[in-house]
C-alpha positions as CSV (number, residue, x, y, z in Angstrom):
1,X,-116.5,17.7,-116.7
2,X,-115.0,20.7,-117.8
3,X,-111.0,19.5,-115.9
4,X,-111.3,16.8,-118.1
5,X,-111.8,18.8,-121.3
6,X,-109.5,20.9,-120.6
7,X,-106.4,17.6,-119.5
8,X,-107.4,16.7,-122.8
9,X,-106.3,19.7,-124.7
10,X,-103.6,20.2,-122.8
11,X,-102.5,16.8,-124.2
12,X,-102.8,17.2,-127.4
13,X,-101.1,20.6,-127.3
14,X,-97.5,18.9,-125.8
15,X,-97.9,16.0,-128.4
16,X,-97.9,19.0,-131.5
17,X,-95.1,20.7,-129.5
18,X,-92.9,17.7,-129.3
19,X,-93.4,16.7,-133.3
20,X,-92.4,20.3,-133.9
21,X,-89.6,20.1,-132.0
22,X,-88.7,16.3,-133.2
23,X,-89.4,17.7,-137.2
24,X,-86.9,20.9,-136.1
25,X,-83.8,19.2,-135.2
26,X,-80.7,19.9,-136.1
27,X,-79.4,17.3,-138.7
28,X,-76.0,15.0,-138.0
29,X,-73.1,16.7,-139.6
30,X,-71.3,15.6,-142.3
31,X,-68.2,16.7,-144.8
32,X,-70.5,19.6,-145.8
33,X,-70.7,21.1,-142.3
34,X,-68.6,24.4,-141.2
35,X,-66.6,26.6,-143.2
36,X,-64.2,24.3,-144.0
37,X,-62.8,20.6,-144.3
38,X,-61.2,20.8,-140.9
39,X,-64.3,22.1,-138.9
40,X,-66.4,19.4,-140.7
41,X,-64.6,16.2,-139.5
42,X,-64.4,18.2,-136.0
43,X,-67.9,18.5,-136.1
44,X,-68.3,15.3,-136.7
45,X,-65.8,13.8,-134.4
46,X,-67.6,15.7,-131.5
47,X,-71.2,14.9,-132.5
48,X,-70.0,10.9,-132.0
49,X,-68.0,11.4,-129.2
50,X,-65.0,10.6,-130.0
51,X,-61.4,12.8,-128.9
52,X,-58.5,13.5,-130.9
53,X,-56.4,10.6,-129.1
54,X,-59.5,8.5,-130.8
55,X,-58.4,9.6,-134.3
56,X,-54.5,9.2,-133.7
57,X,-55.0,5.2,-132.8
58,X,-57.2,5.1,-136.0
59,X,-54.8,7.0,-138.0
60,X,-51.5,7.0,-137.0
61,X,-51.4,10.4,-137.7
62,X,-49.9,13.2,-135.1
63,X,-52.0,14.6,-132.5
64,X,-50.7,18.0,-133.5
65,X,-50.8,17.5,-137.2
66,X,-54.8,16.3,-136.2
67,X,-55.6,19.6,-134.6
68,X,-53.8,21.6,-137.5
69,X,-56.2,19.6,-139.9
70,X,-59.2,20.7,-137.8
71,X,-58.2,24.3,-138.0
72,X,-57.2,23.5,-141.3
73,X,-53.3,25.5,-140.5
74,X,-52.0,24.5,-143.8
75,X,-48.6,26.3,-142.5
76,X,-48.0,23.5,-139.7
77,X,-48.5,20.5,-141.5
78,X,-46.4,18.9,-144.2
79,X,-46.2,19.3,-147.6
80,X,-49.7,19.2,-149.9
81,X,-49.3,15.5,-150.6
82,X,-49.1,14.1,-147.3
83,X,-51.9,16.6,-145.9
84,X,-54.2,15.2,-149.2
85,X,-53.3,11.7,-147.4
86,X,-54.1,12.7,-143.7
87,X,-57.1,14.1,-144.6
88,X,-58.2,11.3,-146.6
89,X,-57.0,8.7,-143.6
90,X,-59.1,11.1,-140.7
91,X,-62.3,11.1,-143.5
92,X,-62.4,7.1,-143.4
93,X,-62.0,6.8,-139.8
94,X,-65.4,8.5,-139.4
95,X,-66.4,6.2,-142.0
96,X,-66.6,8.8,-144.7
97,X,-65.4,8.1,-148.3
98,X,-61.7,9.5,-148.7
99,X,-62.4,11.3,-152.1
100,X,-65.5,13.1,-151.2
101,X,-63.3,14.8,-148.0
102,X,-60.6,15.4,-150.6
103,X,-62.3,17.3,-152.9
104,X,-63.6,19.4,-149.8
105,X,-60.6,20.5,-149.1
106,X,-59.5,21.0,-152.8
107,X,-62.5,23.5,-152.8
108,X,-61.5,24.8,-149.7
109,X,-57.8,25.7,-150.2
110,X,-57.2,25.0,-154.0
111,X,-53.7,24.6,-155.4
112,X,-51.7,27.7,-155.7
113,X,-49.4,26.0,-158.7
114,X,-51.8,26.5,-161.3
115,X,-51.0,28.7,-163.9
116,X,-52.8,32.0,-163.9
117,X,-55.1,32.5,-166.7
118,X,-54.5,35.8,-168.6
119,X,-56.8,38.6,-168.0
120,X,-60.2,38.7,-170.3
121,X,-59.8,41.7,-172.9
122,X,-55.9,42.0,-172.8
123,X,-54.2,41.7,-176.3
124,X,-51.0,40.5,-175.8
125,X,-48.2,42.6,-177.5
126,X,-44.9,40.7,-178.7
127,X,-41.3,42.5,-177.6
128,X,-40.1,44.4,-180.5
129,X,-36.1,43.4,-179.5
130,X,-37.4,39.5,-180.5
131,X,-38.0,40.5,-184.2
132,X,-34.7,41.9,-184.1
133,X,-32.5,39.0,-182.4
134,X,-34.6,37.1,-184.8
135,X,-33.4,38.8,-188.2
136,X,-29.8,39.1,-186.5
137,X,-29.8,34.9,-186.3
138,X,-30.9,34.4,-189.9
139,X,-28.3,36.9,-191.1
140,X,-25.6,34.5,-189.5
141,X,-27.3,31.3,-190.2
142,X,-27.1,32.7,-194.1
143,X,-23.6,33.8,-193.9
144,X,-22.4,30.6,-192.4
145,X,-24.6,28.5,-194.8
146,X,-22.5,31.2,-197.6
147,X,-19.5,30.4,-196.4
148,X,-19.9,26.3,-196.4
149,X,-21.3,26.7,-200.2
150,X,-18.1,28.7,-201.3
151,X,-16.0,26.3,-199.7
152,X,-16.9,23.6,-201.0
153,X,-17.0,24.6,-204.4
154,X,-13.1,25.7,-203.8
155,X,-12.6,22.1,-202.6
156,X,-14.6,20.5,-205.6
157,X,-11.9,22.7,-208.0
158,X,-9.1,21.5,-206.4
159,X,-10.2,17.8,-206.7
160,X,-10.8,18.4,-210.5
161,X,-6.8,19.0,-210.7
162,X,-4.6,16.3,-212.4
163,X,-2.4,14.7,-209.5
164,X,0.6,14.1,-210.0
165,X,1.9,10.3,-211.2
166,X,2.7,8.4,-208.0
167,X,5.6,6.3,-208.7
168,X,4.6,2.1,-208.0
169,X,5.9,0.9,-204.8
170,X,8.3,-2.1,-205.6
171,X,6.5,-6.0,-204.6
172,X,8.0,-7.4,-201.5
173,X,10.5,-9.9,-202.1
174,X,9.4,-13.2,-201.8
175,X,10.4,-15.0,-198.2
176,X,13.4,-17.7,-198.5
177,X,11.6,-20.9,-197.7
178,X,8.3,-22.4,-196.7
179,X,6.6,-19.9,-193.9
180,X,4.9,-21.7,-190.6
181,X,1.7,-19.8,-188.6
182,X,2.9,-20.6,-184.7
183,X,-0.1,-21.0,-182.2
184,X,-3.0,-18.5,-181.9
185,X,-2.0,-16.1,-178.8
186,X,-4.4,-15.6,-176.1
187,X,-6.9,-13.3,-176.1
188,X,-5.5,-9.4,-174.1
189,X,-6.7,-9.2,-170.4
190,X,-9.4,-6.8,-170.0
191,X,-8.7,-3.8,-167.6
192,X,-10.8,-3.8,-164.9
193,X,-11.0,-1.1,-161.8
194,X,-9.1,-2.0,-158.8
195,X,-11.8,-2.9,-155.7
196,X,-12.1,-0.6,-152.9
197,X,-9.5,-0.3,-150.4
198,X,-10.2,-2.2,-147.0
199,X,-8.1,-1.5,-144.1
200,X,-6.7,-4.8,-142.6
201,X,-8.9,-6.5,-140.3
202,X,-11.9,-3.6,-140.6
203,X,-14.0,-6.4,-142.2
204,X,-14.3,-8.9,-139.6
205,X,-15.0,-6.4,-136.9
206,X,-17.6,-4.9,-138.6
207,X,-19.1,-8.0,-140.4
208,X,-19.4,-9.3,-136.5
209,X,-21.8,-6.6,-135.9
210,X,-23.9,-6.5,-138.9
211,X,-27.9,-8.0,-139.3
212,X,-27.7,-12.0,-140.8
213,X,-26.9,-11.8,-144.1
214,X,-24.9,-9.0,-144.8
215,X,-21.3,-8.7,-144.8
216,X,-18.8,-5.6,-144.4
217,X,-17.2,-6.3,-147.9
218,X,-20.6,-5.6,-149.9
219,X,-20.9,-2.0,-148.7
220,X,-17.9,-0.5,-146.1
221,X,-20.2,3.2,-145.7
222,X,-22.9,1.4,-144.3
223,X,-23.2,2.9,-140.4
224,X,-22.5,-0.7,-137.6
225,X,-25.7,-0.8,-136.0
226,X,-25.6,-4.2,-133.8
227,X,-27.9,-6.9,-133.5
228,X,-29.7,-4.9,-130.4
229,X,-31.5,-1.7,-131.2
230,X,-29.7,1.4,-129.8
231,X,-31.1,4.9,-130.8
232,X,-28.2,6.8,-133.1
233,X,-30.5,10.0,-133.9
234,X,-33.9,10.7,-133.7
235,X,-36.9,7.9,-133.4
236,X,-40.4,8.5,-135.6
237,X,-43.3,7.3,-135.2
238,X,-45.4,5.6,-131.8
239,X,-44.5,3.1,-129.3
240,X,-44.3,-0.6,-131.0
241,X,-42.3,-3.8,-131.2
242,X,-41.0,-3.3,-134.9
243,X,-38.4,-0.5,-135.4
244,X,-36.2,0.3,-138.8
245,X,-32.8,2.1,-138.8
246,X,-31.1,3.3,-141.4
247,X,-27.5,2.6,-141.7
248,X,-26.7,5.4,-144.4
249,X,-29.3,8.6,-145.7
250,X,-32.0,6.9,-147.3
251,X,-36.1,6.8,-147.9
252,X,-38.5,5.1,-146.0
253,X,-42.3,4.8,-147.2
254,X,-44.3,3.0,-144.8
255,X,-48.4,1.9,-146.5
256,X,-51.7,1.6,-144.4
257,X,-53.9,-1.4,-145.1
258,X,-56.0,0.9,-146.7
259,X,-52.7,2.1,-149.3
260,X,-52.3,5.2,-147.5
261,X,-49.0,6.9,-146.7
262,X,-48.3,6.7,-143.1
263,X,-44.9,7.8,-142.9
264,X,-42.7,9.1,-145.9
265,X,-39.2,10.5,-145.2
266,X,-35.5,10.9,-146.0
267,X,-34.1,9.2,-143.0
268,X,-30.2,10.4,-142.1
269,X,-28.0,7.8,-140.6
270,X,-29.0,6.3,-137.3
271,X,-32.9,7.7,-137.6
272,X,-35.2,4.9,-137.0
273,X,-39.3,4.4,-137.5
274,X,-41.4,2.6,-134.8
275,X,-44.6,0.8,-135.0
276,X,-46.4,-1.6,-134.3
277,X,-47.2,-4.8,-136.4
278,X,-50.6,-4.3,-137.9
279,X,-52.2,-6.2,-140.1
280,X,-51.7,-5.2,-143.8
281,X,-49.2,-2.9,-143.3
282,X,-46.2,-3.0,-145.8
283,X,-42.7,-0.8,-145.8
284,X,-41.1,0.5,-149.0
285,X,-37.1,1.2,-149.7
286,X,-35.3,1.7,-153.0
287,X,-32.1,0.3,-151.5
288,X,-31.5,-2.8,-150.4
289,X,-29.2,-3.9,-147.3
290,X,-29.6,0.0,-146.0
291,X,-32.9,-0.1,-143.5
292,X,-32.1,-2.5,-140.5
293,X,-35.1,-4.2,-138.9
294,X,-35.5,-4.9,-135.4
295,X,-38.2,-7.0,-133.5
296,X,-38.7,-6.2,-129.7
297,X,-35.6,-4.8,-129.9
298,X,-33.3,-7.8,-131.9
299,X,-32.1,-7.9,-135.0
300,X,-34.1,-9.9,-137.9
301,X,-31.9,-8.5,-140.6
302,X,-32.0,-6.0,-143.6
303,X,-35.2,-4.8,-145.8
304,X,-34.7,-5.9,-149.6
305,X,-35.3,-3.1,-152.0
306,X,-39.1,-2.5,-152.9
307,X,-42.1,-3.4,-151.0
308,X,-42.1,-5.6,-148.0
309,X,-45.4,-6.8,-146.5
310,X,-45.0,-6.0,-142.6
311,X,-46.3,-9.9,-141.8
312,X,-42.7,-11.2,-143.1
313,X,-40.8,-9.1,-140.2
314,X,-42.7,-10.7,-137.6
315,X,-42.5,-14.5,-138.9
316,X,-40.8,-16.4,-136.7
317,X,-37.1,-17.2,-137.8
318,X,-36.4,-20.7,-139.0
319,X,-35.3,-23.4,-136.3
């Protein structure tokens, strides 16, 4: 009787133990956890499972420029823009909302451009040199203005003066005859600037090697790429069946589905961007004819200047 008394209680002790330990455990991180931005999607990452290779085919975004935002190295990442724009990209991934990460890491690391406030109990005290250059400017601007007042009252004087008689110039003689008006003349040729220089036969070798489309005549600086994709200089981005080359310096923006930057950068002449064709994705240029597109490696012309929704490079062309 007394074994079974005591089985009981020993029961009913491990049931309390495991509530407290169930009511004592450690909650799921969130944006608020660690010290900083970085360690909080870490922690996060981590607590799910998930590695940093995870977050790059999410994102798009650098495995090194990932592990810099988790150890939040401000000094290896690119300008404060784009890192706003990572950070915001890593947050939704994990399924957080973009603007609550953001201003995390506003708090975190906020933005050294802000003007410093003066200090509190300082009286400012004004440069006695200013008052002088001051009273040295309105002594000129009042001998100038002096000057104009005396003058013209010399030239009012003179005008006052009795001119002289001018003697009457004698009437034209009247023509011999009845006069004729012969037919109106053509209107002048305007003068126009010469176009550019060609050098014989340049034109049809390079318009043989341009994208569909575009001829050597419209633009003779723009770099002969081919219709096959051949690396000039270096190539951005992943692995993937779209590429753009640039054929002179330019910019390329490429958009997210979600409207965030994925790749923004002055591209020389022969750099290329490589991705792959995701759904929503759009590329930005403010020149048009300069970016070449390619498509597994073929040429399906020249971006237009603006936004281009990524589905139009990988229509199919027309039969």
């Amino acid at each position: 009787m007394l074994s079974a008394v005591r089985a009981r209680r020993i029961v009913a002790v491990m049931a309390e133990e495991g509530e407290r330990d169930a009511g004592t455990a450690a909650p799921a991180p969130d944006l608020q956890s660690g010290e900083h931005i970085g360690e909080a999607l870490r922690a996060v990452r981590e607590a799910r499972g998930l590695g940093i290779a995870d977050i790059v085919a999410r994102t798009r975004i650098r495995p090194a420029y990932v592990e810099a935002i988790e150890a939040l190295r401000l000094k290896d990442l690119p300008s404060r823009p784009f890192t706003i724009g990572y950070i915001r990209a890593y947050a939704q991934a994990l399924g957080f909302p973009g603007d609550v990460a953001i201003a995390r890491f506003k708090a975190d690391d906020p933005d050294r451009n802000d003007a410093l406030r003066p200090p509190v109990g300082v009286r400012r005290m004004a440069d006695p040199r200013l008052r002088l250059m001051i009273l040295a400017g309105l002594l000129i601007l009042s001998a100038i203005l002096a000057w104009n007042l005396v003058r013209r009252g010399t030239l009012n004087e003179e005008g006052r003066k009795p001119a002289a008689p001018v003697a009457a110039a004698p009437a034209p003689a009247a023509p011999a005859g009845a006069m004729t008006l012969g037919a109106p003349l053509p209107a002048p040729v305007e003068s126009n600037a010469p176009p550019h220089y060609l050098t014989p036969g340049l034109e049809a070798e390079l318009s043989a090697a341009l994208p569909p489309g575009m001829t050597a005549s419209e633009d003779p600086t723009l770099l002969d790429l081919g219709q096959t994709f051949t690396p000039r200089a270096a190539v951005h981005g992943a692995v993937g069946r779209v590429v753009l080359q640039a054929r002179r310096p330019t910019t390329l923006i490429v958009w997210g589905p979600d409207r965030s930057a994925w790749f923004a950068r002055q591209l020389a002449a022969g750099e290329a961007y490589r991705t792959d064709p995701v759904p929503g994705l759009s590329f930005e240029t403010v020149e048009a004819g300069v970016i070449a597109v390619y498509l597994d490696g073929q040429s399906r012309g020249v971006l237009p200047a603006g936004l281009t929704p990524g589905s139009v490079l990988t229509r199919p062309p027309p039969a």
